[in-house]
C-alpha positions in Angstrom: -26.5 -43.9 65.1 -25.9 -42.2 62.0 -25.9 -38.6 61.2 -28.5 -36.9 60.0 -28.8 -34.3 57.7 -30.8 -31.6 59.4 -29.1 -30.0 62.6 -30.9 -27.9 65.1 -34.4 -26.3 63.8 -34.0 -22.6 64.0 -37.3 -21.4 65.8 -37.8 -18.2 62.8 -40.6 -16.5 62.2 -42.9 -18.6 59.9 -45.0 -17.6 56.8 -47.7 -20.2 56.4 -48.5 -22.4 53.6 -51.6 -24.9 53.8 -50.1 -28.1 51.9 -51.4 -31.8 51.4 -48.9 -34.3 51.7 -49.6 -38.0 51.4 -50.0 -40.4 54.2 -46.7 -42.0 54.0 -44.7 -39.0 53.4 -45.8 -37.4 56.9 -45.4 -40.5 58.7 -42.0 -40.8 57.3 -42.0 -36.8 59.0 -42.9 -37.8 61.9 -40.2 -40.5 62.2 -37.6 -37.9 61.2 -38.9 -35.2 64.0 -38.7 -38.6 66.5 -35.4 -39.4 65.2 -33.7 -36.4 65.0 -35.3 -35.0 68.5 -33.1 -37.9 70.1 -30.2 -36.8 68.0 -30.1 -33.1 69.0 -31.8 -33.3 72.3 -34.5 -30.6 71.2 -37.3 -33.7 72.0 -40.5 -34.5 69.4 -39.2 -32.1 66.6 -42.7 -31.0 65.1 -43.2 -32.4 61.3 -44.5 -29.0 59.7 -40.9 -27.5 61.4 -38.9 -29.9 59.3 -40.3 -29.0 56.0 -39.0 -25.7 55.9 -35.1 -26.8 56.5 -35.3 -29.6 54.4 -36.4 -27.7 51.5 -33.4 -25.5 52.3 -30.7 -28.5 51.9 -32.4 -29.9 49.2 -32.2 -26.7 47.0 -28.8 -25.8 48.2 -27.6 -29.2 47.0 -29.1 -28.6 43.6 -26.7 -27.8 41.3 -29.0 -27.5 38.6 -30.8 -25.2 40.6 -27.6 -23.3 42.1 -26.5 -22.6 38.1 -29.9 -21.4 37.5 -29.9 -18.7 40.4 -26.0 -17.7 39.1 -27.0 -17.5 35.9 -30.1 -15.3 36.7 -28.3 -13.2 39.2 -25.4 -12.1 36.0 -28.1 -11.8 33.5 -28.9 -7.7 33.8 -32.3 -7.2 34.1 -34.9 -4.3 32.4 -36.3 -1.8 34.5 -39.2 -0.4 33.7 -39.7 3.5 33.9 -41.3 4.2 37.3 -43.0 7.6 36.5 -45.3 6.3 34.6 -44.6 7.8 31.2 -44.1 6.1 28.2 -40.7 6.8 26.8 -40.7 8.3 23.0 -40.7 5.6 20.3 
């Protein structure tokens, strides 16, 4: 069998999103969960839990994405004055 992508599904503390996905995507979910329960031994791997870790992969493997985050993370950011006071012009 071959390998798959996702490893183990961390059980983390969820935030929850309400989503519509079509048909054929969450049957191709549930097929994943099935497929990669066998793999890790974990059994039926719910279809919402896979969502979150293959979001993760997918945007880690971005390198469009990855040069965005660098590029935002050197650009220095303005602050605005927390006291509430306009500053002179």
């Amino acid at each position: 069998m071959a390998k798959l992508k996702l490893g183990t599904i961390p059980d983390d503390k969820p935030v929850k999103l309400t989503i519509e996905l079509p048909a054929a995507i969450h049957r191709d979910l549930v097929a994943y969960g099935n497929a990669l329960g066998r793999e890790t031994g974990q059994g039926v791997v719910d279809p919402a839990k896979l969502i979150g870790p293959m979001l993760v992969r997918f945007m880690a493997t971005d390198r469009a994405f990855a040069k965005l985050r660098r590029s935002e993370s050197a650009t220095p950011r303005a602050h605005s004055d927390k006291s509430g006071s306009e500053k002179p012009t």
